[in-house]
C-alpha positions as CSV (number, residue, x, y, z in Angstrom):
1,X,18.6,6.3,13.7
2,X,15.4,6.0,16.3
3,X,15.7,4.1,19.1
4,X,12.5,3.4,21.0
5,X,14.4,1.9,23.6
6,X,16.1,5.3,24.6
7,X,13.5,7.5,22.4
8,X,15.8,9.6,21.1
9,X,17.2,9.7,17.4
10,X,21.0,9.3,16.7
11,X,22.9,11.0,13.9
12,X,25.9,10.6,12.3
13,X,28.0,12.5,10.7
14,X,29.3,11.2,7.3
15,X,32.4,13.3,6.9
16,X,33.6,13.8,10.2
17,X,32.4,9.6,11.1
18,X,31.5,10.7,14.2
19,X,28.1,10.7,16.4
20,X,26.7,14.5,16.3
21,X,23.7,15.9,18.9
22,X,21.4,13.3,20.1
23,X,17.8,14.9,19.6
24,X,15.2,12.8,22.5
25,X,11.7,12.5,21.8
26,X,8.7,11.6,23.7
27,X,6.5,8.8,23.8
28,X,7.1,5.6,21.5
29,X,6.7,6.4,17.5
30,X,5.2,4.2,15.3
31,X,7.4,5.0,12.0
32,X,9.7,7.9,11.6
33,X,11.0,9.5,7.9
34,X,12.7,12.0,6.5
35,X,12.7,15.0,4.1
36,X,15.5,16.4,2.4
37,X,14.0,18.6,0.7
38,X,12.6,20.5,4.1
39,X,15.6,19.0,5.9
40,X,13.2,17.9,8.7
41,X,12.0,14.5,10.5
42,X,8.9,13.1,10.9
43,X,7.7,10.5,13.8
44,X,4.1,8.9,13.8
45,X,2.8,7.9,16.9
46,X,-0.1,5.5,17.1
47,X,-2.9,8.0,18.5
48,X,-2.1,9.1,14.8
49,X,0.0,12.4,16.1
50,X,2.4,12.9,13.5
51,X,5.7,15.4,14.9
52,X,8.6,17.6,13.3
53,X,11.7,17.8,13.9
54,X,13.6,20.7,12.1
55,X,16.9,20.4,11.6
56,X,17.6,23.8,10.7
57,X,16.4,25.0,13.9
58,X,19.3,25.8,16.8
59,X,18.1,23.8,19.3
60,X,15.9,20.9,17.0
61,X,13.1,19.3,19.0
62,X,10.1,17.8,18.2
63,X,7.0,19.6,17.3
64,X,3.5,18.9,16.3
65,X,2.9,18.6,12.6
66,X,-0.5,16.7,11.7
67,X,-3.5,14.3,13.6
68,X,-4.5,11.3,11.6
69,X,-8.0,9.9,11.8
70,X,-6.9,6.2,13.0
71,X,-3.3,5.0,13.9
72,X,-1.0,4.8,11.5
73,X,0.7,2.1,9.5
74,X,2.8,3.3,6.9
75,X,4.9,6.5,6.9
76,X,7.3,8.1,4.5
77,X,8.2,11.6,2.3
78,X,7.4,12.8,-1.2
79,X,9.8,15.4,-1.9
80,X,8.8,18.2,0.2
81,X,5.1,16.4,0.7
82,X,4.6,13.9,3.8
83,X,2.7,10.5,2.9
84,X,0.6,8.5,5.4
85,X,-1.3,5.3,5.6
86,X,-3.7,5.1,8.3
87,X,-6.6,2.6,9.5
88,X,-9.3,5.1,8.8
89,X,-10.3,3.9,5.3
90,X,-11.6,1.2,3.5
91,X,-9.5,-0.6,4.6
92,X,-6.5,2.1,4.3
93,X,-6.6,5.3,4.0
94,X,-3.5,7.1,2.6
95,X,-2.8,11.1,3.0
96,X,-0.5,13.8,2.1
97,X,0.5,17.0,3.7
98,X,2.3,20.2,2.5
99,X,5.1,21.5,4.9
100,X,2.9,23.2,7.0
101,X,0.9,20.3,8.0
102,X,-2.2,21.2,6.0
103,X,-3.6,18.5,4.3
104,X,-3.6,17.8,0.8
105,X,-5.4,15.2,-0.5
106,X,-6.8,11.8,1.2
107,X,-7.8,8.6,-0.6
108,X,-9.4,5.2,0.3
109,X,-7.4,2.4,-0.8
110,X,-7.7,-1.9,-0.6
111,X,-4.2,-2.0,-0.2
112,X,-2.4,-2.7,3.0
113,X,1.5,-2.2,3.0
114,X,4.4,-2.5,5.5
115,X,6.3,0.1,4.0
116,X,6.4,2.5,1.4
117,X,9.4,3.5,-1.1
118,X,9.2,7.2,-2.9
119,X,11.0,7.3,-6.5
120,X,11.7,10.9,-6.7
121,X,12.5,10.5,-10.7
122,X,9.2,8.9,-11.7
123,X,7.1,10.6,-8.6
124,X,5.7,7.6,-7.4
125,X,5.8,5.6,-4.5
126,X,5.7,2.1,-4.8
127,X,4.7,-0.9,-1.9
128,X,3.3,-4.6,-2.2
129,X,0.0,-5.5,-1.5
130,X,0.5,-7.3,2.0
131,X,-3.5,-8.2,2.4
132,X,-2.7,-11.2,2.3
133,X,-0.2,-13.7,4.7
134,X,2.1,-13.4,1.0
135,X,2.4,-10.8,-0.7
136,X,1.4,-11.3,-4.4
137,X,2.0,-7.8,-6.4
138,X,3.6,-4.6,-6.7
139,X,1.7,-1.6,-7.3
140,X,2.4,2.2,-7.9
141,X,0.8,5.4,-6.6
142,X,1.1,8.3,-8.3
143,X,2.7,11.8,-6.6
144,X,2.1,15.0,-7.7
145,X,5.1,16.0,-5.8
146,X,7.0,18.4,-8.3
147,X,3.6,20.4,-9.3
148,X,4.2,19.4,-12.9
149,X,4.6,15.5,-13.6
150,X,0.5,14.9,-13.6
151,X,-0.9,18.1,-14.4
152,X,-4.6,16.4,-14.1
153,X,-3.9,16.5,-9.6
154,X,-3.2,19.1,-7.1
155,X,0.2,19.6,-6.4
156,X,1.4,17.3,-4.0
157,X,-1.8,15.3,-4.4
158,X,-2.6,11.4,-4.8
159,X,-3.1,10.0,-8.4
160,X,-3.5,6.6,-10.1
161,X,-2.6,3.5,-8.3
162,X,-1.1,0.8,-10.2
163,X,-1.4,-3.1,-9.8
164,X,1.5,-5.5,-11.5
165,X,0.0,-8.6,-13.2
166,X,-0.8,-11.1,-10.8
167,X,1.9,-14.1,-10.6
168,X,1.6,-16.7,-8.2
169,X,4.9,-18.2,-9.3
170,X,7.2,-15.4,-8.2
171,X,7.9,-13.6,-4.5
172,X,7.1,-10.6,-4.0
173,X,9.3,-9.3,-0.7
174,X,10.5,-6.6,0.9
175,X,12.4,-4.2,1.0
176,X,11.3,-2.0,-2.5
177,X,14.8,-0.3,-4.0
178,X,13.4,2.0,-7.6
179,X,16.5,2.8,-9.2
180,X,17.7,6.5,-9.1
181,X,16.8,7.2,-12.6
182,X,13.4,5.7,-12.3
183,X,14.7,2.7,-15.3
184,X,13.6,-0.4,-13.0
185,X,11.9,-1.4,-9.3
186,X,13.7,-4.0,-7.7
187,X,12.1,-6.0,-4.9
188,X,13.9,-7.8,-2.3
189,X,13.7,-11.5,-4.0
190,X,15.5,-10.2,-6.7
191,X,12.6,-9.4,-9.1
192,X,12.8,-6.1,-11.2
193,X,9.7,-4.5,-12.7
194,X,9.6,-2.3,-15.3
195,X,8.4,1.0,-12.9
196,X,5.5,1.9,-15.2
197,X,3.6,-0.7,-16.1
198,X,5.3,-2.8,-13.1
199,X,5.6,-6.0,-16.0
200,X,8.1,-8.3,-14.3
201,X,11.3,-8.5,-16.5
202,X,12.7,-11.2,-17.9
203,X,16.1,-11.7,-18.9
């Protein structure tokens, strides 16, 4: 948990239920993530530093990690890969980066999103188009997290983005839940898309 207020991020301990080491930070981040698959956090601060925090480490503190071109607005983790949206490209920009902060791939995108949701089973991560004052689709990016799921990208690159059929009848809100096995994407008004072709369901 990141607290601005105090910068510093609070942990818990699931199986003791107790508070463990508070870790402080500097400055005010933007967005902050996490990786299981590196065990590490990630804070993005608005002159587009992005920092580390390994948890492995004894003594965890925050180190630097990557510089963005613009600030950023949207944050979040691919499996081991960190994903970025920044205000450097037309009119996005997202990025990722392997583990040791080299970059990977960049794309210029028309989509602006408040938040991004990774589906580890179906490497994608999925967000709604928030161009607009209401959000009026869903839309997929493809991940070449795992090294083998689009053989066409570089590993841990940035593939096809994918627009759902445009409906003016239905809201589109946040937050994004895609379903552990990668069946369904479920939107925060209670829509479900099929996670492919992102075709609302109907039952």
């Amino acid at each position: 948990l990141y607290s601005s207020r105090h910068q510093s991020i609070f942990r818990w301990d699931p199986q003791t239920q107790s508070y463990i080491d508070t870790i402080p930070v500097t400055g005010f981040a933007a967005f902050m993530t996490y990786s299981a698959d590196t065990n590490t956090i990630y804070l993005a601060y608005h002159s587009g530093l992005i920092t580390q925090i390994d948890l492995d480490a004894p003594q965890p503190n925050a180190l630097p990690f990557a510089t963005l071109s613009s600030f950023p607005s949207g944050l979040n983790t691919a499996g081991p890969y960190v994903f970025t949206a920044d205000a450097s490209g037309s009119p996005v920009k997202h990025s990722t980066f392997a583990p040791d902060g080299s970059l990977v791939e960049s794309v210029d995108i028309r989509y602006y999103a408040r938040s991004f949701t990774w589906s580890e089973a179906n490497q994608k991560m999925y967000f709604l188009d928030n161009g607009a004052s209401t959000p009026r689709n869903v839309l997929s990016e493809a991940i070449n997290a795992d090294g083998s799921t689009y053989e066409s990208e570089l590993v841990g690159g940035i593939g096809l983005t994918r627009i759902s059929p445009f409906d003016l009848y239905y809201h589109f809100s946040y937050p994004i839940h895609a379903a552990p096995d990668g069946s369904a994407v479920i939107l925060g008004s209670g829509v479900i898309h099929d996670p492919e072709t992102l075709q609302r369901f109907d039952y």
